[in-house]
C-alpha positions as CSV (number, residue, x, y, z in Angstrom):
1,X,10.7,-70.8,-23.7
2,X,9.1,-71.6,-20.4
3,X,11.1,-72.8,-16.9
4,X,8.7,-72.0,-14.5
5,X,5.3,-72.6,-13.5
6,X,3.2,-73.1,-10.8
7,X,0.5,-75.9,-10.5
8,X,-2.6,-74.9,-8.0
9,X,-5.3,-77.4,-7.2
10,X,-8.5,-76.7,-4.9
11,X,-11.4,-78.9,-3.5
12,X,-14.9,-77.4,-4.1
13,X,-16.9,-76.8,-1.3
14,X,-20.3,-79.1,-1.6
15,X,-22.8,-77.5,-3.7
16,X,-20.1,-75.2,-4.9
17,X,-18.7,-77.2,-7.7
18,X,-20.4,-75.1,-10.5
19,X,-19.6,-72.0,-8.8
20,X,-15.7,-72.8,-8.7
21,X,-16.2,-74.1,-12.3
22,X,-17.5,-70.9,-13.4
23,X,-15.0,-68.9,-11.4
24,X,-12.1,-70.7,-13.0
25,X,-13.0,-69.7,-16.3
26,X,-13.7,-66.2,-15.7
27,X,-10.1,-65.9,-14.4
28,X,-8.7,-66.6,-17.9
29,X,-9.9,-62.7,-19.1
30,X,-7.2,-61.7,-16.5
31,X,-4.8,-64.5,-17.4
32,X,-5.0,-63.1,-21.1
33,X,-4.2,-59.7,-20.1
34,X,-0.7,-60.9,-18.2
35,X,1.9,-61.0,-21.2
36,X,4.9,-62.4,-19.2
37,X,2.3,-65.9,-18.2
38,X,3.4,-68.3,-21.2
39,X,0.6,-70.1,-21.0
40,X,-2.2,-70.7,-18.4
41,X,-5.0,-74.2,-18.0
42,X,-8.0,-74.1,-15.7
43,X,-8.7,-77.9,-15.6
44,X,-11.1,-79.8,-13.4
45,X,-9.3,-83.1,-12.2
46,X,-12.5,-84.8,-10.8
47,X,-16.3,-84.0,-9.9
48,X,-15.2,-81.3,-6.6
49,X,-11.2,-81.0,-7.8
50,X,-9.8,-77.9,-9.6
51,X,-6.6,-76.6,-10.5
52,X,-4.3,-74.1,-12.5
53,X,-1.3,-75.1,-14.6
54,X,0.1,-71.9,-15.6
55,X,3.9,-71.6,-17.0
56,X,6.4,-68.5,-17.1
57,X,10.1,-67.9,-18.9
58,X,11.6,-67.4,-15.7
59,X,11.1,-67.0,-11.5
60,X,10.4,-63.0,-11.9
61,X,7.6,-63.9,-13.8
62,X,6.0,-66.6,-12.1
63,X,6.1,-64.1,-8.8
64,X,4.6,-61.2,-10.6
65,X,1.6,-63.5,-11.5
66,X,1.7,-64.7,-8.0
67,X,1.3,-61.0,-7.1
68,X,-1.1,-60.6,-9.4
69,X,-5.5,-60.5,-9.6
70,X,-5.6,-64.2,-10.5
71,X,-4.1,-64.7,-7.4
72,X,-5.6,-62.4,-5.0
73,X,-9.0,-63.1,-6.2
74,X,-8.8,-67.0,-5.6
75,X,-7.4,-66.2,-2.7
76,X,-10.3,-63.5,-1.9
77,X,-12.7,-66.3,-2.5
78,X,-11.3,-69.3,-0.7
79,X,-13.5,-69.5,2.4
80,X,-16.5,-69.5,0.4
81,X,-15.4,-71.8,-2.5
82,X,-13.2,-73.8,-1.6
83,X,-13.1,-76.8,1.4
84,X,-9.6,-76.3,2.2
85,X,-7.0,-74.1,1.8
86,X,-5.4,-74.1,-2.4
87,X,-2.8,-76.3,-2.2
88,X,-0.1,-73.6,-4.6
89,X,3.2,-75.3,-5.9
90,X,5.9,-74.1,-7.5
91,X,7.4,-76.4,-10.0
92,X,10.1,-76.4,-12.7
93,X,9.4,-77.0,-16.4
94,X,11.3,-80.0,-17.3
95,X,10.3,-79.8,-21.1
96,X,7.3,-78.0,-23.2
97,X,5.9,-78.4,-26.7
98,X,4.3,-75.0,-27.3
99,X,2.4,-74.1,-30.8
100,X,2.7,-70.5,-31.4
């Protein structure tokens, strides 16, 4: 069951588009090594925007990811990637249809 999740979205700096493409993917090795994240999307919204839809079970979890090298290391690369600051939310999960 999920409850929690965050929803992350960044603006590519120009020119950097490929580079934040290619960044997001190599960040789901270390979302696939974090058993408490449910489940976790890199999706580009438009040509320069980016995000992460990730869900937990509960708040403890969504922290500890928050805590975790996903985090740190989009946070490490910001000022080179990204145009502006990653706009981080926490939401609630509402409902979820989850295959196993």
């Amino acid at each position: 069951m999920v409850n929690t999740a965050i929803l992350a979205t960044v603006k590519a700096k120009a020119g950097k588009e490929q580079a934040v493409e290619d960044f997001l993917k190599g960040a789901l090795q270390l979302a696939n090594k974090e058993e408490f994240t449910t489940v976790w999307f890199a999706i580009k919204i438009d040509a320069s925007t980016f995000g992460i839809f990730d869900a937990f079970a509960n708040d403890a979890d969504r922290e500890a990811h928050l805590a975790g090298p996903i985090a740190a290391a989009l946070m490490a690369n910001a000022a080179e990637l990204f145009s502006e600051a990653p706009d981080i939310k926490k939401v609630e999960v509402l409902a979820a249809k989850l295959n196993s």
